[in-house]
C-alpha positions as MATLAB code, in Angstrom:
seq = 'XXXXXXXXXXXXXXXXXXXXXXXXXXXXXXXXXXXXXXXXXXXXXXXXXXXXXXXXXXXXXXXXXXXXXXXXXXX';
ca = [
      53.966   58.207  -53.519;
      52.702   54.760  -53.508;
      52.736   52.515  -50.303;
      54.948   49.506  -50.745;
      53.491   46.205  -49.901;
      55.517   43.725  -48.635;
      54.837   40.111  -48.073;
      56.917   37.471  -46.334;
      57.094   33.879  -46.743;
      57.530   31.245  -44.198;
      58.575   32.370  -40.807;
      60.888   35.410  -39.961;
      64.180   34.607  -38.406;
      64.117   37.128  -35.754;
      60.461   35.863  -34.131;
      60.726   33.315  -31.258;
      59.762   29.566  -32.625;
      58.126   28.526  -29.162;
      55.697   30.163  -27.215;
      55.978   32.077  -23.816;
      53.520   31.785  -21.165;
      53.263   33.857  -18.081;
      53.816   33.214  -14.407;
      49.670   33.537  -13.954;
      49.384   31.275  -16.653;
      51.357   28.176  -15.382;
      50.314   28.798  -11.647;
      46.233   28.624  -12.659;
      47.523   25.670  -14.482;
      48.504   24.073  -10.800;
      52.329   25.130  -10.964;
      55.304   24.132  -13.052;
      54.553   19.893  -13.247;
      50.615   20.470  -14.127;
      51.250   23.319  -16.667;
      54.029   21.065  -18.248;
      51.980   17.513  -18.084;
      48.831   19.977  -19.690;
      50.901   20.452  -22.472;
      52.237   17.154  -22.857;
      55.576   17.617  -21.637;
      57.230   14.725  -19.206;
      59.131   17.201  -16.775;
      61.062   13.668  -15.947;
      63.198   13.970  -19.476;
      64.416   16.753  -18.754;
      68.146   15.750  -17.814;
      67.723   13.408  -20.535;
      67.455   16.089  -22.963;
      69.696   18.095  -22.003;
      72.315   15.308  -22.545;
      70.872   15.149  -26.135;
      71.602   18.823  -27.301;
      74.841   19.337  -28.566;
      77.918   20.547  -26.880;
      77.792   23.555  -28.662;
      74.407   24.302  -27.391;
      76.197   25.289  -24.274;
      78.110   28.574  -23.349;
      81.602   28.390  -22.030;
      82.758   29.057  -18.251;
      84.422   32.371  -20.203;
      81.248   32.951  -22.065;
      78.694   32.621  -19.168;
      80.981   34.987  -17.091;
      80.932   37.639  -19.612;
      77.223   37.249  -19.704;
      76.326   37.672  -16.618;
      78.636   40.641  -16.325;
      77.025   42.617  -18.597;
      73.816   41.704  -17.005;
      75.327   42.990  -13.952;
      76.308   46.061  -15.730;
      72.716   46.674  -17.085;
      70.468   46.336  -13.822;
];
């Protein structure tokens, strides 16, 4: 049997579209305002975002408490 290649295009739905950094990373950085100011973030915006995102964007009293019970559930 032959190997099958596959080849995607663009980006894959399932992959995260923003980077994570670790805790060591933003603390050699000089904590949470430095490490966002180094990459051009204004920590000041944002509450002003956050009113920009749709409601939507949000869960529900019902869907946060349901969250955080399975959390519970899972530790």
């Amino acid at each position: 049997m032959g190997k099958k290649i596959t080849t995607t295009s663009g980006t894959l739905p399932n992959l995260p579209r923003y980077k994570s950094y670790s805790i060591d990373e933003i603390l050699a950085a000089g904590g949470t305002t430095a490490f966002a100011n180094s990459l051009g973030k204004d920590p000041a915006k944002i509450a002003t975002n956050l009113k920009d995102l749709p409601k939507d964007a949000f869960l529900t009293k019902d869907e946060a408490t349901k969250a955080l019970e399975l959390l519970k559930e899972n530790e």
